[in-house]
Backbone as JSON, one array per atom type, in Angstrom:
{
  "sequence": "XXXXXXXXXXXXXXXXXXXXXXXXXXXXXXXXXXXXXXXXXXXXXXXXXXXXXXXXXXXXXXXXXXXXXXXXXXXXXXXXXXXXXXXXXXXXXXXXXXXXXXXXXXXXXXXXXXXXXXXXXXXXX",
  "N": [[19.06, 13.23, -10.12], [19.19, 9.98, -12.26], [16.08, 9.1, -13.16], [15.27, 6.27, -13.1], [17.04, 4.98, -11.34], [16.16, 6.41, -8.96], [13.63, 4.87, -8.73], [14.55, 2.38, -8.27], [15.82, 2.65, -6.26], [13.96, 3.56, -4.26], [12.02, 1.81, -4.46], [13.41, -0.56, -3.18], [13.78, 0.74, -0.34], [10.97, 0.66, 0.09], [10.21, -1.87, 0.1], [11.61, -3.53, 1.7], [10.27, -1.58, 4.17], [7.56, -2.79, 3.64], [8.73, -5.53, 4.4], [9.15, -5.38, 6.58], [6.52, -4.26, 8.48], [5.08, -6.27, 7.34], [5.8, -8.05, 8.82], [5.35, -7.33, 11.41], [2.74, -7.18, 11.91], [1.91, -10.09, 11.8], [2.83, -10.46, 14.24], [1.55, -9.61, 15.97], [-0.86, -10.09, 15.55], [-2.89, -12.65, 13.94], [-0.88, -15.69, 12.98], [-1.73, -17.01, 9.64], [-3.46, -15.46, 8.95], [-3.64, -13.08, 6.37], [-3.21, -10.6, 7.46], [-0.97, -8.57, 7.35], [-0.34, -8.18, 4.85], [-2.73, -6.63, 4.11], [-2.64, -4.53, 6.04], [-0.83, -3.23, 4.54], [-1.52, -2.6, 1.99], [-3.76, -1.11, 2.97], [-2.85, 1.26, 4.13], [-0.83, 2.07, 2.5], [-1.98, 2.93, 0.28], [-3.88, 5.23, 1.36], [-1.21, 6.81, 2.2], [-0.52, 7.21, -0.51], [-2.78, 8.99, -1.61], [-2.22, 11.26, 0.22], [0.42, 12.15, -0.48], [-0.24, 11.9, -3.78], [-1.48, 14.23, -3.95], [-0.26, 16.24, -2.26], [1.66, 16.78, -3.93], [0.56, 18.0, -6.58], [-1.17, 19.88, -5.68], [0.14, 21.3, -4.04], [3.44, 21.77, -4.38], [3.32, 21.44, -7.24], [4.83, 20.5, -8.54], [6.13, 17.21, -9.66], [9.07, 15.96, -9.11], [9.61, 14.28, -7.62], [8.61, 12.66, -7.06], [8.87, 9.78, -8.72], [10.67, 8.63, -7.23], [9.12, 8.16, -4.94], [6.13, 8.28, -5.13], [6.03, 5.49, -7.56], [8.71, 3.49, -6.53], [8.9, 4.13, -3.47], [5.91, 3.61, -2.54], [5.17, 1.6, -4.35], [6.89, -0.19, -3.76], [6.26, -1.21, -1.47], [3.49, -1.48, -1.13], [1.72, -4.24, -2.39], [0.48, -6.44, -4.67], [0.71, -8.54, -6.04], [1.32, -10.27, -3.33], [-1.26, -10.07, -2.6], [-2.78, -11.62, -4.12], [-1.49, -13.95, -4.16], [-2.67, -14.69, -1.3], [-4.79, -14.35, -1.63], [-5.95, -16.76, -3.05], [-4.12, -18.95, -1.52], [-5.74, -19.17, 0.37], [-8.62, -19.63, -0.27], [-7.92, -21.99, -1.53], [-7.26, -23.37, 0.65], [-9.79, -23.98, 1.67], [-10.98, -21.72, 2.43], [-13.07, -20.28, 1.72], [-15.24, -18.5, 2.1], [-13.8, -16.78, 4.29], [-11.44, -15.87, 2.22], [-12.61, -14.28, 0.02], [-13.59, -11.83, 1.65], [-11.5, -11.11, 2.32], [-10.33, -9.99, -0.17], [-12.35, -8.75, -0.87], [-12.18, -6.37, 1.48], [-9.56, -5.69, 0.99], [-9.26, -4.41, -1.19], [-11.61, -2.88, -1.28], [-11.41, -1.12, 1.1], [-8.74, -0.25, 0.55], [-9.13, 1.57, -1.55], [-11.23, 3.1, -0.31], [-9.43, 4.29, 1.85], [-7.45, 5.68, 0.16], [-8.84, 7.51, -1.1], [-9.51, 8.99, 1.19], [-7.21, 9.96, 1.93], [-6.31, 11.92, 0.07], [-8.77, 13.43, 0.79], [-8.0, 14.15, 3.16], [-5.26, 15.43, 2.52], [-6.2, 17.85, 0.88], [-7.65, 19.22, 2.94], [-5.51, 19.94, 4.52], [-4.04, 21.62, 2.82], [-6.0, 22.98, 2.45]],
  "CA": [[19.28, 11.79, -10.05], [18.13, 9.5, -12.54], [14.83, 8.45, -12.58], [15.36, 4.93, -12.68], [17.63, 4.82, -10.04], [15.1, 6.92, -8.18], [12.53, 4.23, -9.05], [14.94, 1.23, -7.64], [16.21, 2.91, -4.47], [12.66, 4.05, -3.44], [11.31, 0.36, -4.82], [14.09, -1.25, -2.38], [13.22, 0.83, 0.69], [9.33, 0.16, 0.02], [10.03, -3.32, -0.19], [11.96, -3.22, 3.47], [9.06, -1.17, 4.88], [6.23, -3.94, 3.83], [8.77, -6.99, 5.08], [8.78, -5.41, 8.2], [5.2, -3.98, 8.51], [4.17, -7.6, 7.55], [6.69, -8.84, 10.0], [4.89, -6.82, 12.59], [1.68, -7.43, 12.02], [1.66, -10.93, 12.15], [3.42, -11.26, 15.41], [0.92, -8.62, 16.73], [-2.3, -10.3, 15.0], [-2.57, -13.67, 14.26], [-0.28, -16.22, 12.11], [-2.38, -17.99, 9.0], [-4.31, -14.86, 7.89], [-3.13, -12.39, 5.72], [-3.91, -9.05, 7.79], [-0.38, -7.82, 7.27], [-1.09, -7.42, 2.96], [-4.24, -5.96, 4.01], [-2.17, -3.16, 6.27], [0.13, -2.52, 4.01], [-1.74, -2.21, 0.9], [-4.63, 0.03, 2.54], [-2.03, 2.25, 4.75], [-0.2, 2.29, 1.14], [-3.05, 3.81, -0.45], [-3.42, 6.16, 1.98], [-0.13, 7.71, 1.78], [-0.59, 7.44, -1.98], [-3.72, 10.19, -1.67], [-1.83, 12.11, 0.8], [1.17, 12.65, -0.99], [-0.6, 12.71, -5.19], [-2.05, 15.96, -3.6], [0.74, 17.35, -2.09], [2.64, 17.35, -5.11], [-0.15, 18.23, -7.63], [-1.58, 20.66, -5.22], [0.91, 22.17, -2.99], [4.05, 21.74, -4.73], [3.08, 21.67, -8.58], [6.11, 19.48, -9.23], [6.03, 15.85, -9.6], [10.13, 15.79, -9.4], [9.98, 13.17, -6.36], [7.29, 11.14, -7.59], [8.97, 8.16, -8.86], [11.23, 8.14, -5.93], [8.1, 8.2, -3.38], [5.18, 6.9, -5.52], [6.53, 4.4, -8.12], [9.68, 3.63, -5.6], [8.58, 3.86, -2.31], [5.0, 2.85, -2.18], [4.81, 0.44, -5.32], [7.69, -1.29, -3.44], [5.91, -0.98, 0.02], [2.42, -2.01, -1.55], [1.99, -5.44, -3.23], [-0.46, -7.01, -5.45], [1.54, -10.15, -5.89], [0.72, -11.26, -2.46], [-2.66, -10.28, -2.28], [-3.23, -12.5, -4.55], [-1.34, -15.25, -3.41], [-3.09, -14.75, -0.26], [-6.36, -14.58, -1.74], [-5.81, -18.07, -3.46], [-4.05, -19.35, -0.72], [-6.92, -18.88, 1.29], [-9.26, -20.53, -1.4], [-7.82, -23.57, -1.58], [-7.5, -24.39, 2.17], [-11.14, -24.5, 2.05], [-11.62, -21.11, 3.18], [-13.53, -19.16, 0.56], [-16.01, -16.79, 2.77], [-13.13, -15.77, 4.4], [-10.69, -15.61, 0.49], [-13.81, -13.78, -0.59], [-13.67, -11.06, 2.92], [-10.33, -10.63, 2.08], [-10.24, -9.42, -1.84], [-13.52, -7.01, -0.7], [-11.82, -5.65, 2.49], [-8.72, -4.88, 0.84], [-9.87, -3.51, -2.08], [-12.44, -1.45, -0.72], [-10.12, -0.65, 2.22], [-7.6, 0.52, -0.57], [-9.98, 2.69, -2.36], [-11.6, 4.04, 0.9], [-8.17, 4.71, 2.2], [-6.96, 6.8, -1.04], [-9.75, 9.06, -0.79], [-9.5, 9.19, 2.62], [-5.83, 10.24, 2.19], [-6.83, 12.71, -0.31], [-9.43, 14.21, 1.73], [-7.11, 14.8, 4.45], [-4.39, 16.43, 2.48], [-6.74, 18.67, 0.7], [-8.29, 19.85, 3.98], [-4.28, 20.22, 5.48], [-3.54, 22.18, 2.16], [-7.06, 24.63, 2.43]],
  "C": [[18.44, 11.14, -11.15], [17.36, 8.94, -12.36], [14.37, 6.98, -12.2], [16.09, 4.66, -11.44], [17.14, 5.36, -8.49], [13.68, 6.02, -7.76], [13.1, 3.39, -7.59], [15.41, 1.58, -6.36], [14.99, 3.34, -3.78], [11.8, 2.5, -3.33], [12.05, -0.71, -3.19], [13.36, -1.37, -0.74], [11.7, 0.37, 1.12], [9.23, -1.35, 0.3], [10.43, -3.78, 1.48], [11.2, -3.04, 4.59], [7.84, -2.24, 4.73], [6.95, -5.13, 4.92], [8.41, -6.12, 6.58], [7.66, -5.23, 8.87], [4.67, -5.34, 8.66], [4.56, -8.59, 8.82], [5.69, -8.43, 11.31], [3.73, -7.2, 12.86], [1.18, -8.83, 12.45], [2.23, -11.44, 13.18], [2.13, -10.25, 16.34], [-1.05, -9.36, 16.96], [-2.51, -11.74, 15.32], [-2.07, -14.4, 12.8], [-1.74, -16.77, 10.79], [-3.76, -16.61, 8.41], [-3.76, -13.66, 7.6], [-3.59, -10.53, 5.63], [-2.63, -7.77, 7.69], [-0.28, -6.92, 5.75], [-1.89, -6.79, 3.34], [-3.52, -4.61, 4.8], [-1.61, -2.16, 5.17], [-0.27, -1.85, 2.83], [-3.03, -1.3, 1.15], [-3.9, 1.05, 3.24], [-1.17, 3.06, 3.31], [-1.62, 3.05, 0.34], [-3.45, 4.91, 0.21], [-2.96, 7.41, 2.07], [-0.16, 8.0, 0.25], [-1.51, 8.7, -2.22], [-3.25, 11.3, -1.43], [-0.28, 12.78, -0.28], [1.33, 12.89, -2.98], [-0.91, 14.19, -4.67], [-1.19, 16.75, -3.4], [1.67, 17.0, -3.22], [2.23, 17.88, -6.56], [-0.48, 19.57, -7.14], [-0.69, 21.73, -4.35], [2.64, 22.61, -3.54], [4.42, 21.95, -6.41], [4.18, 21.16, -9.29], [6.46, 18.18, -8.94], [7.51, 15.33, -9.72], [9.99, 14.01, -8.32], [9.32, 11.98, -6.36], [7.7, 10.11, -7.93], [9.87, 7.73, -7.9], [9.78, 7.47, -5.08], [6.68, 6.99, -3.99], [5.41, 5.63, -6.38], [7.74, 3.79, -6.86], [8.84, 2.95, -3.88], [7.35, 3.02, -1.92], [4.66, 1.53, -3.29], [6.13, -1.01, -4.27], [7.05, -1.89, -1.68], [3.97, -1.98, -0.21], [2.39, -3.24, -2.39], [0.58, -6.82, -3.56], [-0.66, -8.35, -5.27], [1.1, -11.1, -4.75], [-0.18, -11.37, -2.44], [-3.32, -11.43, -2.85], [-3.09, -13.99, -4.21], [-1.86, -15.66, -2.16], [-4.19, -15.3, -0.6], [-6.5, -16.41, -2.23], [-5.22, -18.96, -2.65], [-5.25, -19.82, 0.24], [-8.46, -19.97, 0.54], [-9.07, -21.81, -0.99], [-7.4, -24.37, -0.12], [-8.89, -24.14, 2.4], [-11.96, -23.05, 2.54], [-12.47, -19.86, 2.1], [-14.39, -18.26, 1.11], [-14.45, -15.94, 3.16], [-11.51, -15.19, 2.84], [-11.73, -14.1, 0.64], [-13.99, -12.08, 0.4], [-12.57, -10.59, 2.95], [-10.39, -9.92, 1.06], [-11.11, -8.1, -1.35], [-12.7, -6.53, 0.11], [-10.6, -4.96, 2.1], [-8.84, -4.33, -0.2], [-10.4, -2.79, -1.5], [-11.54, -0.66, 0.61], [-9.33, 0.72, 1.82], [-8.6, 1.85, -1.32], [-10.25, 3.65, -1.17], [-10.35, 4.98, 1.37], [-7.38, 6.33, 1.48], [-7.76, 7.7, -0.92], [-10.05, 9.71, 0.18], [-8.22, 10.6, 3.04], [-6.01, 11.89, 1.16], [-7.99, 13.84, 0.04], [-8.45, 15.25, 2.37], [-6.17, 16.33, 3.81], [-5.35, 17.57, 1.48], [-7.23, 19.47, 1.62], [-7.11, 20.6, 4.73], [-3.66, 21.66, 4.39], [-4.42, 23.71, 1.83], [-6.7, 25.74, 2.97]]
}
């Protein structure tokens, strides 16, 4: 398949999987703070650890990769809002918590990835 079309049908579904994720979260959490970006983009990092490994390490073929990681999780993970969140958040006055946001999902995201990487190195020993 080509790879672009591998990109945009994995980008689509990814994109599907956040609305709904975010959908979920904020009926689960609470409306007016932006804890469903924060799932999605450290659960998305995550899976991003877990599955660079298994295809560097276990598989030694990066065929699926722009389906899964460009594709799936770039469409599933999203910058775009964070930001709009984070600035959102700003300018209604709320800058500790702006500020509690950017660190938590960043570091979240990082923690997460190496987290995810851990794992599947330990699943692949």
């Amino acid at each position: 398949m080509n790879i672009i079309l591998q990109i945009a049908l994995g980008g689509a579904l990814g994109a599907v999987l956040r609305y709904c994720s975010v959908l979920a979260a904020v009926r689960l959490f609470a409306v007016g703070t932006p804890v469903g970006t924060v799932f999605v983009n450290v659960i998305g990092s995550f899976v991003m650890g877990l599955v660079a490994v298994w295809f560097v390490e276990r598989i030694g073929d990066a065929k699926a990769a722009p389906f899964v990681m460009t594709g799936i999780l770039g469409g599933f993970t999203t910058f775009s809002a964070f930001s709009l969140d984070a600035i959102t958040l700003w300018e209604q006055g709320r800058q500790t918590v702006a500020m509690a946001y950017v660190m938590g999902s960043v570091l979240g995201a990082i923690v997460a990835l190496m987290a995810g990487v851990i794992v599947m190195r330990t699943v692949l020993a």
